[in-house]
PDB file of N, H, CA, C and O in Angstrom:
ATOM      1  N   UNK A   1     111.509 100.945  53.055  1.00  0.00           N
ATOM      2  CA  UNK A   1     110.351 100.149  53.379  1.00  0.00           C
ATOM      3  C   UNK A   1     109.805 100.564  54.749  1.00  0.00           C
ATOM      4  O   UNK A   1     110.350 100.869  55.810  1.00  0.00           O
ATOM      5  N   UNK A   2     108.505 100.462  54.335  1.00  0.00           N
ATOM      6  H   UNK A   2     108.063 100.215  53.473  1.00  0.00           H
ATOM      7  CA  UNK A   2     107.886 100.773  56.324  1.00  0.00           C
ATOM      8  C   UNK A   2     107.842  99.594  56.850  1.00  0.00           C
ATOM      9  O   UNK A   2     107.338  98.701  56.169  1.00  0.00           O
ATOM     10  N   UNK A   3     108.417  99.245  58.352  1.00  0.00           N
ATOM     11  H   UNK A   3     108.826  99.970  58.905  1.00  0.00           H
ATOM     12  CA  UNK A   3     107.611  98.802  59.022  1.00  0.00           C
ATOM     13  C   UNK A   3     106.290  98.924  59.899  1.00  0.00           C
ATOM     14  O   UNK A   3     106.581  99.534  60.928  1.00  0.00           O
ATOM     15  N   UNK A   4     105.160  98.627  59.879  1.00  0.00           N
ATOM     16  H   UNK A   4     104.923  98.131  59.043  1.00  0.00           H
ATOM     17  CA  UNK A   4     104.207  99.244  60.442  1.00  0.00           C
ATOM     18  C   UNK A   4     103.786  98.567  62.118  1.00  0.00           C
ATOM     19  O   UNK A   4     102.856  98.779  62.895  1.00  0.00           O
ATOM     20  N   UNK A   5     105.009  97.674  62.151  1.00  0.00           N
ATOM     21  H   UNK A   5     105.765  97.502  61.520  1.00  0.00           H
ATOM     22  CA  UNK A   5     104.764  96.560  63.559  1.00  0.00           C
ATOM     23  C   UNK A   5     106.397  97.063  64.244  1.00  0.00           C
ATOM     24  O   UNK A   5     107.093  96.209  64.793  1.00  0.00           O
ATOM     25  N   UNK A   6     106.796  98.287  64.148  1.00  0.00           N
ATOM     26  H   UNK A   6     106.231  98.981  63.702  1.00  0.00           H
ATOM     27  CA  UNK A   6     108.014  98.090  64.614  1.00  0.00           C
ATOM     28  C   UNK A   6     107.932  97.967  66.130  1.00  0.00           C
ATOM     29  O   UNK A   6     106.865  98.253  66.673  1.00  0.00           O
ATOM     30  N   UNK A   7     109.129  97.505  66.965  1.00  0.00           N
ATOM     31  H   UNK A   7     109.996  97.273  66.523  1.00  0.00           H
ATOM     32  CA  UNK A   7     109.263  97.691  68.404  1.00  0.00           C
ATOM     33  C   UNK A   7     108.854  98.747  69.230  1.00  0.00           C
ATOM     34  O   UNK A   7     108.139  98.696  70.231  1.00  0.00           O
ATOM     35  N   UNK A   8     109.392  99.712  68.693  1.00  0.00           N
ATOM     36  H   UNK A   8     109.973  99.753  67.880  1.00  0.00           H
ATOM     37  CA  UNK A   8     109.241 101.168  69.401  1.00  0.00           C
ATOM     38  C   UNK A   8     108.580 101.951  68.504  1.00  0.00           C
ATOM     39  O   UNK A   8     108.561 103.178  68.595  1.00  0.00           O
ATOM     40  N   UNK A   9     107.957 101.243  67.518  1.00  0.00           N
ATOM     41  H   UNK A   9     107.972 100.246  67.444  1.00  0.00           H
ATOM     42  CA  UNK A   9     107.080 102.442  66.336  1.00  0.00           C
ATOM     43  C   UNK A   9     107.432 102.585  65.349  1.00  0.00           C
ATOM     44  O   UNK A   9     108.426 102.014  64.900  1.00  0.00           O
ATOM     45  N   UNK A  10     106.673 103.444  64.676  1.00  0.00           N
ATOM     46  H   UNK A  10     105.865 103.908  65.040  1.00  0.00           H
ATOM     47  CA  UNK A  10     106.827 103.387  62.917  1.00  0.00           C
ATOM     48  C   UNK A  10     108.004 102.749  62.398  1.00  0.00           C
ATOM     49  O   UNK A  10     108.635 102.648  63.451  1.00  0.00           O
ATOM     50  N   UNK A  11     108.771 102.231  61.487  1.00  0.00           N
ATOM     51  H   UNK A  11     108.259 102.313  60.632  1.00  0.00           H
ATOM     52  CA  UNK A  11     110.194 102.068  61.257  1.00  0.00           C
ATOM     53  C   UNK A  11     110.036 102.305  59.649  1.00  0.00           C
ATOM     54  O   UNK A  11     109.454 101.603  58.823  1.00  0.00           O
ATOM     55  N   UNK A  12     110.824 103.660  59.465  1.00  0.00           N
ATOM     56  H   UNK A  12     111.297 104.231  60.136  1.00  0.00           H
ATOM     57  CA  UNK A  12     110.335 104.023  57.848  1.00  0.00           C
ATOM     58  C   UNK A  12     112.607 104.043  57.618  1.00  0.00           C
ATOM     59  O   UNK A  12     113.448 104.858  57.997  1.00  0.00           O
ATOM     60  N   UNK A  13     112.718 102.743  56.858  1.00  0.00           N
ATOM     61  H   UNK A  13     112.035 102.081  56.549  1.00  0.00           H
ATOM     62  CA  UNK A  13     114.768 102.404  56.706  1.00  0.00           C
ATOM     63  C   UNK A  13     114.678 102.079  57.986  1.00  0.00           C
ATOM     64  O   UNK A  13     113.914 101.454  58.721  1.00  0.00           O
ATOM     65  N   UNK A  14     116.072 102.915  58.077  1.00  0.00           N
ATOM     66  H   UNK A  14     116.693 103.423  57.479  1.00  0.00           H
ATOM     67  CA  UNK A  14     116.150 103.011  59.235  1.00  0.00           C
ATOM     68  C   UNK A  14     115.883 104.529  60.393  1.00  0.00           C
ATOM     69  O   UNK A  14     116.746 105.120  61.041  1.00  0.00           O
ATOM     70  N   UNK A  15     114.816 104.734  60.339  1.00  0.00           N
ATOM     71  H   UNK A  15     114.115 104.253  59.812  1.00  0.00           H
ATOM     72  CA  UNK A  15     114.247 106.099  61.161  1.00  0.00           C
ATOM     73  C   UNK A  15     113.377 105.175  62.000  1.00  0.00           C
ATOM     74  O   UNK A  15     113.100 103.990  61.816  1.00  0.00           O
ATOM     75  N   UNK A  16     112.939 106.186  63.164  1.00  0.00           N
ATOM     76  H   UNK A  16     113.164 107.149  63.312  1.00  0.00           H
ATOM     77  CA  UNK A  16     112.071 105.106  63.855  1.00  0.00           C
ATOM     78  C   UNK A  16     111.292 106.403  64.080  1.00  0.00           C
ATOM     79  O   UNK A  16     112.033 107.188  64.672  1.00  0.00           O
ATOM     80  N   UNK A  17     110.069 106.948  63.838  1.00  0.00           N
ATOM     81  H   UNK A  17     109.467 106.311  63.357  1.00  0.00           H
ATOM     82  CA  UNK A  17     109.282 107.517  65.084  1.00  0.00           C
ATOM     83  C   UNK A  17     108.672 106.741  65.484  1.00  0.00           C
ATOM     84  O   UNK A  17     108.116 105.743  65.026  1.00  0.00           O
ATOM     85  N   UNK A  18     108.790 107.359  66.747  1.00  0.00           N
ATOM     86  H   UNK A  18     109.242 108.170  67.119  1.00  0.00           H
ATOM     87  CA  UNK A  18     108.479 106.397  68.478  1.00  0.00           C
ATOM     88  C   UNK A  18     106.664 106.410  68.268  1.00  0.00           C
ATOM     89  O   UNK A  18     106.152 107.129  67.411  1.00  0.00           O
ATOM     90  N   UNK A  19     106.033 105.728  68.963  1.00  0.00           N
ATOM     91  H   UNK A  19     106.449 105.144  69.659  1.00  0.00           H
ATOM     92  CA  UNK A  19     104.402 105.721  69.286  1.00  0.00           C
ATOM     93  C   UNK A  19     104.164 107.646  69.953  1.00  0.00           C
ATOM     94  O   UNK A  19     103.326 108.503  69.673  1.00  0.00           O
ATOM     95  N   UNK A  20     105.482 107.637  70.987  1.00  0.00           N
ATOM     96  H   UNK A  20     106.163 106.941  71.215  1.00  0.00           H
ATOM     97  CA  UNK A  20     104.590 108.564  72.051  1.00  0.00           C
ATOM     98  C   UNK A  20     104.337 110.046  70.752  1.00  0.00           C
ATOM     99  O   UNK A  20     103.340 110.755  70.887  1.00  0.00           O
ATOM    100  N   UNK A  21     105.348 110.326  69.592  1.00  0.00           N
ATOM    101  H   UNK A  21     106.157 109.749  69.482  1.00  0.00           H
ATOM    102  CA  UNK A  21     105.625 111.419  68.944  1.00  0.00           C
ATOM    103  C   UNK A  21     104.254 111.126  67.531  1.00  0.00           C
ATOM    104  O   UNK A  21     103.796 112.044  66.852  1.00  0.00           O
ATOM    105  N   UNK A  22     103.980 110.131  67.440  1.00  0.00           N
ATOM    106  H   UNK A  22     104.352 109.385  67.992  1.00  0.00           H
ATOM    107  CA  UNK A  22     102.709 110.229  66.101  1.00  0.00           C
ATOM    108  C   UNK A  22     101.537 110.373  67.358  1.00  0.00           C
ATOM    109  O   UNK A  22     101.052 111.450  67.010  1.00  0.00           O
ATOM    110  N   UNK A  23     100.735 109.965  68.652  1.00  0.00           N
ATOM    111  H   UNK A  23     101.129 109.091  68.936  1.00  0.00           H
ATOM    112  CA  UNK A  23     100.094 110.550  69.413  1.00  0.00           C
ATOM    113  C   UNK A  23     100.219 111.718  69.431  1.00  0.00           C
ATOM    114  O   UNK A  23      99.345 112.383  68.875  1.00  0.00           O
ATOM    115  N   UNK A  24     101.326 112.383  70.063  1.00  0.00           N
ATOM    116  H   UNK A  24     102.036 111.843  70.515  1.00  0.00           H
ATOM    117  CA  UNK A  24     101.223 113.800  69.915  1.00  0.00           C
ATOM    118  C   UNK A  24     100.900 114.206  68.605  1.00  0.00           C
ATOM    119  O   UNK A  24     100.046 115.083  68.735  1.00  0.00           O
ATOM    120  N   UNK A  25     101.118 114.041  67.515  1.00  0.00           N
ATOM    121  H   UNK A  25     101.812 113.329  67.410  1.00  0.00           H
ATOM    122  CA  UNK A  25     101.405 114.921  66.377  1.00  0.00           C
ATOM    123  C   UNK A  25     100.116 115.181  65.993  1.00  0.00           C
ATOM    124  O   UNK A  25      99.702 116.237  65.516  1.00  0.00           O
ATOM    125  N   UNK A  26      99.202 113.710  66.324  1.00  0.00           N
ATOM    126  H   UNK A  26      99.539 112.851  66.712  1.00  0.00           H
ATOM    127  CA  UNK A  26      97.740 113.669  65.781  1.00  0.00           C
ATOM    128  C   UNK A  26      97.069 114.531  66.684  1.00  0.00           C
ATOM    129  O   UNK A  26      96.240 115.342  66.271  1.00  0.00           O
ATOM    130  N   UNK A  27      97.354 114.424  67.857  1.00  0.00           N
ATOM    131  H   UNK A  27      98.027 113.766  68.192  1.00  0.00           H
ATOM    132  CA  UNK A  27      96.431 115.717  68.620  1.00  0.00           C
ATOM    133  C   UNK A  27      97.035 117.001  68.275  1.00  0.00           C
ATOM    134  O   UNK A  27      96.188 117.880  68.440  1.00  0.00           O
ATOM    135  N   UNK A  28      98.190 117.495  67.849  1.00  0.00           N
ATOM    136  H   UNK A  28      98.878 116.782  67.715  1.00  0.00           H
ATOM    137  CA  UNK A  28      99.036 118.829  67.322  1.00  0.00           C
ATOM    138  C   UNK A  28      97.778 119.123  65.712  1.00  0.00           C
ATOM    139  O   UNK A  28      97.231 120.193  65.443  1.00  0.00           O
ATOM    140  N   UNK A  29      97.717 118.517  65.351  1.00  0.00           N
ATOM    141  H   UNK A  29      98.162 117.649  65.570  1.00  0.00           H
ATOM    142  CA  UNK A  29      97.166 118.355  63.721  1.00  0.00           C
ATOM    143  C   UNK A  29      95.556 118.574  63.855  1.00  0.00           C
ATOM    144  O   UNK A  29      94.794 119.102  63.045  1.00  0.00           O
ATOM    145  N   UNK A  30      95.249 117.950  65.252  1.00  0.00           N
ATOM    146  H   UNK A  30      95.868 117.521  65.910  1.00  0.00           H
ATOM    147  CA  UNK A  30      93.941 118.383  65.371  1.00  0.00           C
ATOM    148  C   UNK A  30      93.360 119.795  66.238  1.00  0.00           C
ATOM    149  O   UNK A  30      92.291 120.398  66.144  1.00  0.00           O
ATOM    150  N   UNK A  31      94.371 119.985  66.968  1.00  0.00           N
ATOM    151  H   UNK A  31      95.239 119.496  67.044  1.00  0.00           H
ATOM    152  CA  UNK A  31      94.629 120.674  67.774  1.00  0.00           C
ATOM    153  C   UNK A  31      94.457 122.654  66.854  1.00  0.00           C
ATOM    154  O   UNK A  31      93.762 123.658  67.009  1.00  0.00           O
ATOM    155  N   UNK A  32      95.447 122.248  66.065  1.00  0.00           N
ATOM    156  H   UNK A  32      96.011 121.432  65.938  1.00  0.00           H
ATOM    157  CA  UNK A  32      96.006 123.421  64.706  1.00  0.00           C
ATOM    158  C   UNK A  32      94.463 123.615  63.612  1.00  0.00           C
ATOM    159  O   UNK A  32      94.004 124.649  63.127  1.00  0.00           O
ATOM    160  N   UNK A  33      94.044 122.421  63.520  1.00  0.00           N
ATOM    161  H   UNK A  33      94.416 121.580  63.914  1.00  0.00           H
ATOM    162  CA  UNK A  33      92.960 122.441  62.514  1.00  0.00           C
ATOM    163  C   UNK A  33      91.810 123.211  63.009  1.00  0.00           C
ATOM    164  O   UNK A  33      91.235 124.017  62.279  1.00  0.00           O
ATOM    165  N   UNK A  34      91.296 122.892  64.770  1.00  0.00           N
ATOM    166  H   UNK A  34      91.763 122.236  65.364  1.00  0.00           H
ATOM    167  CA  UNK A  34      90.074 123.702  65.377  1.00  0.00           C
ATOM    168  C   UNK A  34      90.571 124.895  65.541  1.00  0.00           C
ATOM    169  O   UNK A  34      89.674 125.737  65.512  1.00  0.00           O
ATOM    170  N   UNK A  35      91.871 125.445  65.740  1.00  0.00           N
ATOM    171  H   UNK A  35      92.600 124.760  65.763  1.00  0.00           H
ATOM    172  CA  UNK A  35      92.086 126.675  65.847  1.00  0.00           C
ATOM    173  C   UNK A  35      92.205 127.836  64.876  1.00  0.00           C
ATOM    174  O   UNK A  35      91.982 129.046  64.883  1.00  0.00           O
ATOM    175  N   UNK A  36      92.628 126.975  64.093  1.00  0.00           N
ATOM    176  H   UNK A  36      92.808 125.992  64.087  1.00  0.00           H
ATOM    177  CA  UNK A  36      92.794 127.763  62.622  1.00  0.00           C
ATOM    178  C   UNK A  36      91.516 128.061  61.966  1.00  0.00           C
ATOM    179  O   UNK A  36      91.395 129.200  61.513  1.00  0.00           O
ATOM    180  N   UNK A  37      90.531 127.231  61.835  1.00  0.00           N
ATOM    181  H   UNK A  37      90.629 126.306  62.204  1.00  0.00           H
ATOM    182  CA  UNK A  37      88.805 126.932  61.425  1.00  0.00           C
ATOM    183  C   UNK A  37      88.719 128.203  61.980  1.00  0.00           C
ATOM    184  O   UNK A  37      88.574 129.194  61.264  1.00  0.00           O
ATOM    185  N   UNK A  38      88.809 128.277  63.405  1.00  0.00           N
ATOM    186  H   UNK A  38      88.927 127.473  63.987  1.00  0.00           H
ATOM    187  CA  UNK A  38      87.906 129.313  63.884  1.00  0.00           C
ATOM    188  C   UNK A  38      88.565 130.696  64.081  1.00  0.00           C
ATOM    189  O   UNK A  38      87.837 131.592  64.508  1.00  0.00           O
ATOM    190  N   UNK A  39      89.921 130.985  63.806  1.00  0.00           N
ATOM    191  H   UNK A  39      90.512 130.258  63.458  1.00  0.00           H
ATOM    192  CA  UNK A  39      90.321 132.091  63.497  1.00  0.00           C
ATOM    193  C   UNK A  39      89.584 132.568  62.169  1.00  0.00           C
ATOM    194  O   UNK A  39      88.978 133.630  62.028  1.00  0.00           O
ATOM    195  N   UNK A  40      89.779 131.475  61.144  1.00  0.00           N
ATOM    196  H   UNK A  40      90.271 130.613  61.259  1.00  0.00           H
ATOM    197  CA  UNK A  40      89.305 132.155  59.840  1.00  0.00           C
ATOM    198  C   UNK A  40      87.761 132.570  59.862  1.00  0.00           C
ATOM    199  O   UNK A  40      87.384 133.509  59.161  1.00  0.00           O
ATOM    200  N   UNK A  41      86.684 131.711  60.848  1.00  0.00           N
ATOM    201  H   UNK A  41      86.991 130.948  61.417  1.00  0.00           H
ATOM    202  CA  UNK A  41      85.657 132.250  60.821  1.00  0.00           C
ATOM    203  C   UNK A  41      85.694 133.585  61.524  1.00  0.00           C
ATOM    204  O   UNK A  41      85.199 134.637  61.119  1.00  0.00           O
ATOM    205  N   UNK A  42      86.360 133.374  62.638  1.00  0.00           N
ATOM    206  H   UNK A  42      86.763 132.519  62.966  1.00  0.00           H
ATOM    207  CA  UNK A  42      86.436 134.845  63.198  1.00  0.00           C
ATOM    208  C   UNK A  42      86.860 136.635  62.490  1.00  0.00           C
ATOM    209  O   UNK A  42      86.385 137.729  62.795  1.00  0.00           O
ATOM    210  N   UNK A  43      87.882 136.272  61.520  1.00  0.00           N
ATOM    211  H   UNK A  43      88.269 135.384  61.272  1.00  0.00           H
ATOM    212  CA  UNK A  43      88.666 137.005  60.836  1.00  0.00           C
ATOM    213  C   UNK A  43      87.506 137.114  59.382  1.00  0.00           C
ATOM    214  O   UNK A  43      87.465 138.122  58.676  1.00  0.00           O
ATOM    215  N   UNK A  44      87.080 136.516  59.265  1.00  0.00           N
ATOM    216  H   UNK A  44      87.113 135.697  59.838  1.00  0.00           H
ATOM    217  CA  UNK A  44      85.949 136.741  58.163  1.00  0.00           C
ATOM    218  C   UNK A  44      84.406 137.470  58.630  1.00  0.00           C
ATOM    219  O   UNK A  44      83.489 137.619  57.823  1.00  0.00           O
ATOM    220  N   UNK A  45      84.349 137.776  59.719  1.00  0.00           N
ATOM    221  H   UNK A  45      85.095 137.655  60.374  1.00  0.00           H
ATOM    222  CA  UNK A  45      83.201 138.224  59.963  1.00  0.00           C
ATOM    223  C   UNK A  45      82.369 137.526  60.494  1.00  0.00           C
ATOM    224  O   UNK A  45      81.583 138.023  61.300  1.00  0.00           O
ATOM    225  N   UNK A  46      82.333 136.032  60.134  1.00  0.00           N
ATOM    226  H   UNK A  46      82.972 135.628  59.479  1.00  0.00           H
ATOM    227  CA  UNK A  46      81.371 135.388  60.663  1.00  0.00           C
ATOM    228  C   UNK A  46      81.216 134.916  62.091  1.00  0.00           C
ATOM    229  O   UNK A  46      80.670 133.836  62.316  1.00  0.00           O
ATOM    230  N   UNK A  47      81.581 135.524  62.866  1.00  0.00           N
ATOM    231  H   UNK A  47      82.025 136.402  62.684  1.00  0.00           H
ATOM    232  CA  UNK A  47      81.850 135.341  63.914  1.00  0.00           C
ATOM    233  C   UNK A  47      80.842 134.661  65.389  1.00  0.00           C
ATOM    234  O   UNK A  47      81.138 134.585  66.582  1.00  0.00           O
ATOM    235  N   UNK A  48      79.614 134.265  64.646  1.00  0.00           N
ATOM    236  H   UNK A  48      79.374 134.328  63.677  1.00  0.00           H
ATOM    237  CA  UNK A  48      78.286 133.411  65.177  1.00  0.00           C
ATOM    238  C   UNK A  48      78.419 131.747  64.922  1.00  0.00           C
ATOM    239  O   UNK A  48      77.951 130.835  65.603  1.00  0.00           O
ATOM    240  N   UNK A  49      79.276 131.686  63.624  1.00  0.00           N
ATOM    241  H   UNK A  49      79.656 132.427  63.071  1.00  0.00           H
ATOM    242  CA  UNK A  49      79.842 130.274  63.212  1.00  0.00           C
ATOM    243  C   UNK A  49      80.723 129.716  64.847  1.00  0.00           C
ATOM    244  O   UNK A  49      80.478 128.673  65.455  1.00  0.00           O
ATOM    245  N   UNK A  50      81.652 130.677  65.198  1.00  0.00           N
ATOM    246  H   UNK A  50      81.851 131.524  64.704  1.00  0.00           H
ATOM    247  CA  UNK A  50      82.642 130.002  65.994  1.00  0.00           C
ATOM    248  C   UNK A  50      82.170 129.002  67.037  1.00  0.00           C
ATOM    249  O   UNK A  50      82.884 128.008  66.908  1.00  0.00           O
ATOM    250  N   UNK A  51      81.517 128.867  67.759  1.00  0.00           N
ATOM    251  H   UNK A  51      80.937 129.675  67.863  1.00  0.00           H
ATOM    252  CA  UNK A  51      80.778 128.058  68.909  1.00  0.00           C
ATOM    253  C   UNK A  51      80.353 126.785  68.207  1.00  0.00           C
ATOM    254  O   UNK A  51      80.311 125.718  68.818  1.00  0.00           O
ATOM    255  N   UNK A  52      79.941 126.926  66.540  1.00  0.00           N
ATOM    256  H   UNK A  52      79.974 127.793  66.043  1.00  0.00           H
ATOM    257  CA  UNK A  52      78.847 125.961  66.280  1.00  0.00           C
ATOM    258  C   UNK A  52      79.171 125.508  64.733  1.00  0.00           C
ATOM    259  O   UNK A  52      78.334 125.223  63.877  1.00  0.00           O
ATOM    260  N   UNK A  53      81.072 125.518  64.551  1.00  0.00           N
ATOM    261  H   UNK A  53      81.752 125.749  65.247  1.00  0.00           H
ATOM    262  CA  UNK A  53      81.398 125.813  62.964  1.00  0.00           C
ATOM    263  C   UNK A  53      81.347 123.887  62.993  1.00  0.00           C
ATOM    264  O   UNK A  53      81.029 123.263  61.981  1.00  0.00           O
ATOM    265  N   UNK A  54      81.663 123.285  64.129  1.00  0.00           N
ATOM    266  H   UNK A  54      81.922 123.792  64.951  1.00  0.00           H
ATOM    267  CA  UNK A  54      81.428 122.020  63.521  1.00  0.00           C
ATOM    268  C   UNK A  54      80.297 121.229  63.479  1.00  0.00           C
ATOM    269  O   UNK A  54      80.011 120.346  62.671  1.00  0.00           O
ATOM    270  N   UNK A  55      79.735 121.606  64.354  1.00  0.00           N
ATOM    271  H   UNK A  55      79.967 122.324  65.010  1.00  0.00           H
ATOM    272  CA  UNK A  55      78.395 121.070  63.851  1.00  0.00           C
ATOM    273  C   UNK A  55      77.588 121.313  63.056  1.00  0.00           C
ATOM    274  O   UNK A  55      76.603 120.603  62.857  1.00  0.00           O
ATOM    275  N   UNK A  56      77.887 122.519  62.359  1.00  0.00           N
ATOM    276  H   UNK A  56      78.688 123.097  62.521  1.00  0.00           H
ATOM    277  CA  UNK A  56      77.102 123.043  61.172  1.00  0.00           C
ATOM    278  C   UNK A  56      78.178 122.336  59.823  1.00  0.00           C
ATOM    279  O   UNK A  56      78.003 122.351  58.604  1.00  0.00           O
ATOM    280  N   UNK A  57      79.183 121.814  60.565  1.00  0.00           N
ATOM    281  H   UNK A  57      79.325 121.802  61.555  1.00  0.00           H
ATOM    282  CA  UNK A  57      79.722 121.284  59.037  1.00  0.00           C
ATOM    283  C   UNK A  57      79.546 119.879  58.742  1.00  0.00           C
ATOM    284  O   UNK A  57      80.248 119.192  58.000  1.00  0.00           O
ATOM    285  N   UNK A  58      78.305 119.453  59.553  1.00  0.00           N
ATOM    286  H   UNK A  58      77.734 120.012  60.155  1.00  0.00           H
ATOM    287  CA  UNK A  58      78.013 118.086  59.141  1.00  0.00           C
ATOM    288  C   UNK A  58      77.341 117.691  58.041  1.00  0.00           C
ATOM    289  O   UNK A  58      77.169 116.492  57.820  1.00  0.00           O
TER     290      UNK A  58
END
Protein backbone atom coordinates (compact mmCIF):
# COMPACT_ATOMS: atom_id res chain seq x y z
CA UNK A 1 0.00 0.00 0.00
CA UNK A 2 1.20 3.65 -0.58
CA UNK A 3 1.26 6.03 1.78
CA UNK A 4 1.08 9.34 0.10
CA UNK A 5 1.19 11.54 3.62
CA UNK A 6 4.16 9.70 4.96
CA UNK A 7 6.57 11.47 7.63
CA UNK A 8 9.62 11.57 5.70
CA UNK A 9 7.91 10.79 2.21
CA UNK A 10 6.50 8.47 -0.08
CA UNK A 11 5.90 5.17 2.07
CA UNK A 12 5.36 2.40 -0.67
CA UNK A 13 5.26 -1.24 2.53
CA UNK A 14 7.71 -0.60 4.05
CA UNK A 15 10.29 1.54 1.68
CA UNK A 16 10.31 5.09 2.25
CA UNK A 17 11.66 7.50 -0.48
CA UNK A 18 12.52 10.58 1.30
CA UNK A 19 10.93 14.14 -0.29
CA UNK A 20 14.64 15.41 -0.89
CA UNK A 21 15.27 12.06 -3.59
CA UNK A 22 11.64 12.39 -5.74
CA UNK A 23 12.78 16.45 -6.05
CA UNK A 24 15.83 15.44 -7.37
CA UNK A 25 14.64 12.70 -9.57
CA UNK A 26 11.98 15.10 -11.14
CA UNK A 27 14.58 17.62 -12.06
CA UNK A 28 17.06 14.35 -13.20
CA UNK A 29 13.90 13.29 -15.57
CA UNK A 30 13.63 16.70 -16.76
CA UNK A 31 16.93 17.47 -16.85
CA UNK A 32 17.64 13.92 -19.25
CA UNK A 33 14.48 14.75 -21.34
CA UNK A 34 15.93 18.54 -22.64
CA UNK A 35 19.10 16.92 -23.27
CA UNK A 36 18.28 14.03 -25.01
CA UNK A 37 15.44 16.18 -27.32
CA UNK A 38 18.22 18.09 -28.38
CA UNK A 39 20.92 15.63 -29.01
CA UNK A 40 18.44 13.84 -31.26
CA UNK A 41 17.66 17.08 -33.04
CA UNK A 42 21.20 17.71 -33.30
CA UNK A 43 22.24 14.14 -34.49
CA UNK A 44 19.44 14.29 -37.09
CA UNK A 45 20.48 17.21 -38.92
CA UNK A 46 18.15 19.47 -37.76
CA UNK A 47 20.19 21.37 -36.02
CA UNK A 48 18.16 25.09 -36.25
CA UNK A 49 15.38 23.18 -34.07
CA UNK A 50 17.90 23.14 -31.02
CA UNK A 51 17.48 26.79 -29.51
CA UNK A 52 13.70 26.73 -30.38
CA UNK A 53 12.66 22.67 -30.24
CA UNK A 54 10.28 23.68 -27.40
CA UNK A 55 8.62 26.22 -28.40
CA UNK A 56 7.97 24.97 -31.68
CA UNK A 57 6.49 21.95 -29.88
CA UNK A 58 3.60 23.79 -28.67
Amino acid sequence: MIDWKGENGLQIGTFVVRDEHLLRATWLLVLLTTITSMTIHFLSGDARAIPFFISESD
